[in-house]
C-alpha positions as CSV (number, residue, x, y, z in Angstrom):
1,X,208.3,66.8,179.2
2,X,208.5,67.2,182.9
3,X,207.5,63.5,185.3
4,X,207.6,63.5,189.0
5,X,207.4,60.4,191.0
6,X,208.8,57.8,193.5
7,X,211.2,55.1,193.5
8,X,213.6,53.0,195.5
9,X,217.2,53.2,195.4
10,X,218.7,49.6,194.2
11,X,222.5,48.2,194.1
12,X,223.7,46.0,191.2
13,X,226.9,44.6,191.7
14,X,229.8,44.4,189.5
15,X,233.1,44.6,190.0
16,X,232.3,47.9,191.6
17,X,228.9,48.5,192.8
18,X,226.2,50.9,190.8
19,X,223.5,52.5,192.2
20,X,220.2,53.5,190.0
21,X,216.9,54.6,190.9
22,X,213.7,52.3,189.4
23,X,211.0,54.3,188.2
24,X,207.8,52.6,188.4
25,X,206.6,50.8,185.6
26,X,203.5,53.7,184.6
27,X,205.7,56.3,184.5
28,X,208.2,54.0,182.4
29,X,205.5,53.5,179.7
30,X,205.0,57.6,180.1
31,X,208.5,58.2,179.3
32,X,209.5,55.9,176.9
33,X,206.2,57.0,174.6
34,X,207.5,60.7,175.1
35,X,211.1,59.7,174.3
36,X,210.5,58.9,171.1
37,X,213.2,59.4,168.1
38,X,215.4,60.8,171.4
39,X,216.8,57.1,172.4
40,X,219.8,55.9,171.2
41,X,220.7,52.3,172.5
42,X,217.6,51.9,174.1
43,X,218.5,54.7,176.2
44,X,217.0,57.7,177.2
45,X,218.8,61.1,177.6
46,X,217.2,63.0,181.1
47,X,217.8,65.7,183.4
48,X,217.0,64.4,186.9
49,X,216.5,66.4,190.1
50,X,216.6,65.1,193.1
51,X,216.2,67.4,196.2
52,X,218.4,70.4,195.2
53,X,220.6,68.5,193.1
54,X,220.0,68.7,189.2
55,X,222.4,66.3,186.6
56,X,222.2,64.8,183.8
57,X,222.2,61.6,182.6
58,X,220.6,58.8,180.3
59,X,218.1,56.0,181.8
60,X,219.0,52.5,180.9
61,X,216.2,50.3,180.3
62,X,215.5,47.3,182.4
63,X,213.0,44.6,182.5
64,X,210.4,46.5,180.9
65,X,210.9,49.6,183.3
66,X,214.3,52.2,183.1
67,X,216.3,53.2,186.2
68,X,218.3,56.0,186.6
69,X,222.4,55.7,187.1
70,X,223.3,57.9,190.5
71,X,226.7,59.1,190.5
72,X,228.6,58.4,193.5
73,X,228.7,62.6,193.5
74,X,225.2,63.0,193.6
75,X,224.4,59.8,196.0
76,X,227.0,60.8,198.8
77,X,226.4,64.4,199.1
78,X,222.5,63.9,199.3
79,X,223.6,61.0,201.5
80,X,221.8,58.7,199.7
81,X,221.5,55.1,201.0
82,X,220.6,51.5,199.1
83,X,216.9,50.9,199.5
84,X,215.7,54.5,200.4
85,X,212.8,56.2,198.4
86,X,213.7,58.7,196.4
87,X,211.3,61.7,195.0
88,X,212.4,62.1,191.4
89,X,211.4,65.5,189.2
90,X,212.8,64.0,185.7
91,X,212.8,65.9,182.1
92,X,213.0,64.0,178.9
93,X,215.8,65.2,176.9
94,X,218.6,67.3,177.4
95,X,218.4,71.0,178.8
């Protein structure tokens, strides 16, 4: 199941910063419904495209919304920056 939508890029720091995009909480509720019997953990296994840029990855699940992990590959070569807004095209399960 294909989503599209918005959401802000966020910082959680560790010992060595992490970067995720939160998905609003709708789309959350959306994609955890159609993600049943595909979680494991609580997470959720997506393919996530961002501009040109397709990876995958799984969402972790977060205060009743999930975010999606950004890998430093895909962050700094779509020079992506802490606190921009992202447009997100997102596919439950892996392709």
């Amino acid at each position: 199941m294909d989503f599209e939508f918005e959401g802000p890029v966020i910082e959680w720091r560790g010992p060595a910063p992490f970067y995720f995009v939160r998905i609003p909480e709708e789309e959350s509720a959306d994609i955890k419904f159609a993600a049943k019997g595909m979680e494991y953990w609580g997470q959720v296994p997506v393919v996530v495209r961002i501009s040109d840029i397709e990876f995958g990855t799984a969402l972790f699940p977060k205060n009743g919304r999930y975010l999606i992990p950004l890998k430093d590959v895909v962050r700094k070569s779509a020079g992506i920056e802490v606190d921009q807004v992202l447009a997100i095209g997102l596919n439950v399960g892996r392709e």
